[in-house]
C-alpha positions in Angstrom: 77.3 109.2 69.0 80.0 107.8 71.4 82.1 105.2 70.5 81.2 101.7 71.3 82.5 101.3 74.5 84.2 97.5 73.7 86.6 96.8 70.7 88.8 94.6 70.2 91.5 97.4 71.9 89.2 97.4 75.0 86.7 100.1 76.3 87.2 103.3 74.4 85.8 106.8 75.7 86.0 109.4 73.2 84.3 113.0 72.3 82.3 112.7 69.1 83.2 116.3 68.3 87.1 114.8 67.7 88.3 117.7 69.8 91.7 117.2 71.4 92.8 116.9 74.6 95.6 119.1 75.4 98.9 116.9 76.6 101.0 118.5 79.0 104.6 117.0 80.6 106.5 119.0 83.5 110.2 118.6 84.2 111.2 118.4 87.7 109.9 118.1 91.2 106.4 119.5 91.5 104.8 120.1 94.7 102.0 118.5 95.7 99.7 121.3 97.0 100.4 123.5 94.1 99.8 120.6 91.7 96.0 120.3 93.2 95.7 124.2 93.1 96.3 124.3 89.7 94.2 121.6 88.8 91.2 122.7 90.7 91.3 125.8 88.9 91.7 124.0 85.2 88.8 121.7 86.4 86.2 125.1 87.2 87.1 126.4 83.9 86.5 123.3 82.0 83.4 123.1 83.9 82.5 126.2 82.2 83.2 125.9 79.1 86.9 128.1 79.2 89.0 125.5 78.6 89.9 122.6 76.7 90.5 118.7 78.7 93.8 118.4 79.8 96.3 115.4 80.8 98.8 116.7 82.8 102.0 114.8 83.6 104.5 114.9 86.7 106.3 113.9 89.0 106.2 114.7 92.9 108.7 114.7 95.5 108.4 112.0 98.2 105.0 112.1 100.0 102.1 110.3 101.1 98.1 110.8 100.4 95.6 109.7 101.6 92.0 109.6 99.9 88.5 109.8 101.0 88.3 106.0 102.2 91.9 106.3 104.1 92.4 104.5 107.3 94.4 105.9 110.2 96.2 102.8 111.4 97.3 102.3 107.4 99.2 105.2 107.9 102.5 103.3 109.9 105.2 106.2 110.2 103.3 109.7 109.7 107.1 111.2 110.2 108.4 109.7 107.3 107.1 112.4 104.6 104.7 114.7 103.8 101.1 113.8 104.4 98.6 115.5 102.2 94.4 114.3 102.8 92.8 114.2 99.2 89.5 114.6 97.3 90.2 111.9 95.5 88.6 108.2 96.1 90.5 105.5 97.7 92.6 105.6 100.3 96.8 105.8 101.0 99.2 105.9 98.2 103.0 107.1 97.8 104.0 109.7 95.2 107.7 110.3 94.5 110.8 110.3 91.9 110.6 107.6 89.5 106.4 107.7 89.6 104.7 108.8 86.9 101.5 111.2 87.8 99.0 111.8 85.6 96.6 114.4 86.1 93.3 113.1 84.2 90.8 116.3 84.0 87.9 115.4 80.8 84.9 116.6 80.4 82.6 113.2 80.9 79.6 116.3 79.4 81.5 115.2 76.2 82.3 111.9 76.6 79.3 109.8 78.6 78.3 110.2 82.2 79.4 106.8 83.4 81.6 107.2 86.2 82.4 103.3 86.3 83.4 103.4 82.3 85.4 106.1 83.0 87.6 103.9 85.7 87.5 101.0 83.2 89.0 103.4 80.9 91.7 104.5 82.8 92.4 101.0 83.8 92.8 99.7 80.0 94.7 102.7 79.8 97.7 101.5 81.7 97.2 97.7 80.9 97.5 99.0 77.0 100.4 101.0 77.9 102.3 98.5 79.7 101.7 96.2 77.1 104.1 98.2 75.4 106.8 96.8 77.2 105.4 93.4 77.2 103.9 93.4 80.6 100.9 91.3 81.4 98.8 93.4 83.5 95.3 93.8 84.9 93.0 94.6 87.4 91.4 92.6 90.3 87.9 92.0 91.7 88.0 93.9 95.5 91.4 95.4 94.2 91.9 98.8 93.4 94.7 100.1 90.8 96.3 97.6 88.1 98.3 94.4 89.0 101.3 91.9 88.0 101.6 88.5 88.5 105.3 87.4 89.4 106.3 83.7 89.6 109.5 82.2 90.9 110.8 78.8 91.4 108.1 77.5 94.0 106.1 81.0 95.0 104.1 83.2 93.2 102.5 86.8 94.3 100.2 89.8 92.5 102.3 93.2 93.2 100.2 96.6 92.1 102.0 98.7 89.4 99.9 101.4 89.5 97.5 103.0 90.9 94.3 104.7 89.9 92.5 107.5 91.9 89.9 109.8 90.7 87.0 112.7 92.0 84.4 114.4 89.7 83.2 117.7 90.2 80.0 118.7 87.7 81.3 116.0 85.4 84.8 116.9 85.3 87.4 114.4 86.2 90.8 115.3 88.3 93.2 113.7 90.3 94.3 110.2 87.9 96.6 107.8 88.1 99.9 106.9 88.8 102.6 104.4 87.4 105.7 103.4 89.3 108.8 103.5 86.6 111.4 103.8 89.1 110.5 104.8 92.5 112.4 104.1 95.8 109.8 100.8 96.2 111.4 101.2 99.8 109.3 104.3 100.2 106.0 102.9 100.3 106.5 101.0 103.1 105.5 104.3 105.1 101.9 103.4 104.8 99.4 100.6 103.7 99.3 100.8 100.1 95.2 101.2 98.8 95.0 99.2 102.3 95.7 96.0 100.8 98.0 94.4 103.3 98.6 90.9 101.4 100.4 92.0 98.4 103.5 94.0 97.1 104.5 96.7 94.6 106.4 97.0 91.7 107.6 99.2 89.0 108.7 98.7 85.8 112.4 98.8 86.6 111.8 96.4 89.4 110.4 93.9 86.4 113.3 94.0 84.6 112.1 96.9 82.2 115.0 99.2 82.2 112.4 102.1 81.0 113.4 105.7 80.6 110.3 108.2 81.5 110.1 109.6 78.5 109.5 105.9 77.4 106.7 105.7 79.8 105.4 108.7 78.3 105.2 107.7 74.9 103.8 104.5 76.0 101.2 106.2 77.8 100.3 108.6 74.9 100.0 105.8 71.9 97.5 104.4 74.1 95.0 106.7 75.5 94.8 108.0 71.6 93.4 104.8 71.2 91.4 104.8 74.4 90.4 108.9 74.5 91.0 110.0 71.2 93.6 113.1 69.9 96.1 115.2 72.0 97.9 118.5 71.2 100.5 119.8 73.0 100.2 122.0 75.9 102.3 123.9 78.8 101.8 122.4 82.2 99.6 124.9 84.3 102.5 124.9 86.9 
């Protein structure tokens, strides 16, 4: 039996077998089409049956993607960087130094086939994990990805933190989501971000959370245990 999908933590989505989900972190720049090579061919053995779930962490250098709902005209300077046309759903986002990428490929076989849980789940993931560093996020009704409110003396705004972006193939998840720790905010002006043309981004660092990436990391890990159950250390396919 699954867990019940509401606790007091939020929406959990764990195995009932308590089998782990390798946890794998890469150092440097990785490139983008080599990234999605790899995990395409981790998602068609999971698929059948070869190999264990794996979260797979990164970070990319400076590039745009745009998913299956992308817009033309919310691309704005095409020559800026790289421009890669994803599986994934939704539509432009910026990957670069100072984001963390996380490659989210689970069985949902195991775990429930509910593909809206599943993006419920990876939203309470990164609200739990910024919570860590005493940010009060959350999502949006109409509003892709997870959000901040800022106030200042007379003004107040919602900028988007991070960003959330997933396909299934034969109920295996890849692509994931992203969280900006320190990325060149400057960057995503390239493009609309997720479309939205009425609000900002932000990043940890840009919050006043002087955050390391490894910090991030941990962050992220003590909460998807909570969320997804075990991890156990794995090499990065790339």
């Amino acid at each position: 039996m699954l867990a019940d999908p509401l606790s007091p933590a939020g929406i959990r989505l764990q195995r009932d077998d308590g089998r782990p989900v390798e946890w794998a972190v890469s150092t440097g720049l990785i490139g983008y089409e080599d990234a999605v090579a790899a995990m395409e061919a981790r998602v068609a053995t999971i698929a059948a049956g070869e190999a264990s779930e794996l979260i797979w962490l990164l970070e990319h250098p400076p590039l745009y993607t745009g998913g299956v709902s992308a817009k033309d005209g919310d691309l704005l300077d095409a020559q800026r960087f790289p421009v890669h046309r994803s599986g994934r759903g939704g539509q432009y986002t910026y990957h670069g130094p100072g984001q963390r990428v996380a490659y989210v490929m689970l069985d949902l076989n195991a775990r429930g086939r509910d593909i809206r849980r599943l993006v419920r789940a990876l939203e309470q993931w990164l609200i739990d994990g910024l919570a860590t560093f005493g940010v009060e996020a959350g999502v949006r009704d109409g509003r892709v990805g997870v959000w901040v409110e800022r106030k200042g003396a007379g003004w107040s705004r919602e900028d988007k933190i991070a960003a959330i972006g997933v396909k299934v193939r034969k109920w295996v998840t890849f692509h994931g989501i992203s969280l900006n720790v320190e990325p060149d905010l400057d960057h995503f002006g390239g493009i609309v971000p997720c479309g939205i043309t009425d609000h900002g981004v932000t990043s940890l660092v840009d919050l006043g959370v002087l955050a390391t990436m490894d910090e991030a990391d941990a962050a992220l890990k003590g909460a998807f245990l909570t969320i997804f159950g075990p991890v156990t250390p794995a090499m990065p396919p790339v």
